[in-house]
C-alpha positions as YAML, in Angstrom:
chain: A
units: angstrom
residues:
- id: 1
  name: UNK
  ca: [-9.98, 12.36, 4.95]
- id: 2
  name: UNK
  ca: [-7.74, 14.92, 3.35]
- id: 3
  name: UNK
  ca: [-7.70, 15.46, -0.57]
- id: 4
  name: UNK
  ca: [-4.67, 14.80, -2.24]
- id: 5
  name: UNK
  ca: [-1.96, 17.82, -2.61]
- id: 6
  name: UNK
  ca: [-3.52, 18.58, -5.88]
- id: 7
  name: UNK
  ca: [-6.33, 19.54, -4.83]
- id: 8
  name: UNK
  ca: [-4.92, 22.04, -2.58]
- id: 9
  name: UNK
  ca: [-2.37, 23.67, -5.38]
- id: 10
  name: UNK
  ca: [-5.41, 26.58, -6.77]
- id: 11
  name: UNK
  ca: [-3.68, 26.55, -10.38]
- id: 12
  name: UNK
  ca: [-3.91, 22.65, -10.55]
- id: 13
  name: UNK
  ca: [-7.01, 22.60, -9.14]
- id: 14
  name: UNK
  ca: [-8.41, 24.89, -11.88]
- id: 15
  name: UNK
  ca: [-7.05, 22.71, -14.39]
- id: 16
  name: UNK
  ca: [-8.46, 19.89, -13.14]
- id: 17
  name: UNK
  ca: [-11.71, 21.60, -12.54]
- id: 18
  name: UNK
  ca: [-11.54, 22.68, -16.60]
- id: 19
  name: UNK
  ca: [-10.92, 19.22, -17.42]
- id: 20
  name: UNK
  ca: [-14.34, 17.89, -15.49]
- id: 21
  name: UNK
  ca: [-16.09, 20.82, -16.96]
- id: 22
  name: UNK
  ca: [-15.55, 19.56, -20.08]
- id: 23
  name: UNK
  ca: [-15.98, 15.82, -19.65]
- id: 24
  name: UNK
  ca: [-19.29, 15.84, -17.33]
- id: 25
  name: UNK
  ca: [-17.11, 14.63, -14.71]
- id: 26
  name: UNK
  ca: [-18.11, 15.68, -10.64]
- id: 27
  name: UNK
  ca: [-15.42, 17.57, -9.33]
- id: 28
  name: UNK
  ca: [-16.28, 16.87, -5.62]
- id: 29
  name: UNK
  ca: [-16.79, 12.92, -6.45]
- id: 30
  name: UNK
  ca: [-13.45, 13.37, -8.41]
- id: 31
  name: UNK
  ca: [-11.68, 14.75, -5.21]
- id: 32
  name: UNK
  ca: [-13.74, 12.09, -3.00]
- id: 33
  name: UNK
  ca: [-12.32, 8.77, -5.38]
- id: 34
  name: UNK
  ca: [-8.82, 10.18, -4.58]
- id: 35
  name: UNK
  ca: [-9.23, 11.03, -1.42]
- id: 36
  name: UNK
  ca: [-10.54, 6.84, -0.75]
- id: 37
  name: UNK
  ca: [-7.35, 5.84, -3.05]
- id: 38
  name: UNK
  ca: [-4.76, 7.66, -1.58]
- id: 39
  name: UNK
  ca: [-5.89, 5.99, 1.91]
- id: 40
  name: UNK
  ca: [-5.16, 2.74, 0.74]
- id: 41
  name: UNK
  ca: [-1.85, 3.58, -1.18]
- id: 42
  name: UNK
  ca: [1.11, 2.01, 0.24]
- id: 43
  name: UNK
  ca: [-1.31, 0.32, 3.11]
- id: 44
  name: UNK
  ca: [-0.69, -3.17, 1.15]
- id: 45
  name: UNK
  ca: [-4.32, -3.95, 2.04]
- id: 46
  name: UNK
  ca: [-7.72, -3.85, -0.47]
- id: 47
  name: UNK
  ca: [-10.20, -5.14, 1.90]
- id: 48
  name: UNK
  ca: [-12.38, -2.56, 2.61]
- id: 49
  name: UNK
  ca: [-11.39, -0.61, -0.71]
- id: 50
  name: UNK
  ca: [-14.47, -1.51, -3.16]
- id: 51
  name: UNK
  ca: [-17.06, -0.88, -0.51]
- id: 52
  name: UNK
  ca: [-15.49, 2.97, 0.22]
- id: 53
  name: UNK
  ca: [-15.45, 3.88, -3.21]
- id: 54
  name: UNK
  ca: [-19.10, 1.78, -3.69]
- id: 55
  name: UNK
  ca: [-19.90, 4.69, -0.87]
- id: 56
  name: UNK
  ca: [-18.46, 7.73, -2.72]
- id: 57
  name: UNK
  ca: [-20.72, 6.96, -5.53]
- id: 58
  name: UNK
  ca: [-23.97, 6.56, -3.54]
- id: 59
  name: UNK
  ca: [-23.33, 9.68, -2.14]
- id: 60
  name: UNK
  ca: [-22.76, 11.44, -6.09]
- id: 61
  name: UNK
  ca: [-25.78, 9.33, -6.90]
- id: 62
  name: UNK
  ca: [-27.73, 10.76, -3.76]
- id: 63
  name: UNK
  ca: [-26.41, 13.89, -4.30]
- id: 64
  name: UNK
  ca: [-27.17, 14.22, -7.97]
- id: 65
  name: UNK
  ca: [-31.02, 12.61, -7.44]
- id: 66
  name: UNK
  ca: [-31.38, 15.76, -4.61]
- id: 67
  name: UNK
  ca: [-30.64, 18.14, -7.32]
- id: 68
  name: UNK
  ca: [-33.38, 17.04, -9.30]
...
């Protein structure tokens, strides 16, 4: 999948980056939420929706327990 526009835009992504930094929020599980949304937008169809972004979380969650 590709991350939304802006993501790609380096001033907006700094912002947006400043803004997780300061609410304890993942940037890259951030990115890969959008990234899960903007495949479904306009598709008319949810099936399929909950278990993707179920996914993007176990992989934060596996991510985060690696770190550890």
């Amino acid at each position: 999948m590709k991350p939304p526009p802006c993501f790609d835009e380096p001033e907006t992504r700094r912002k947006i980056e400043d803004i997780c930094a300061q609410n304890s929020i993942d940037v890259k599980l951030l990115m890969e939420l959008c990234e899960v949304i903007q495949s479904y937008s306009g598709s008319g169809r949810k099936e399929g929706v909950m278990s993707d972004i179920t996914g993007c979380i176990d992989t934060f969650l596996d991510r985060s327990s690696e770190k550890r």
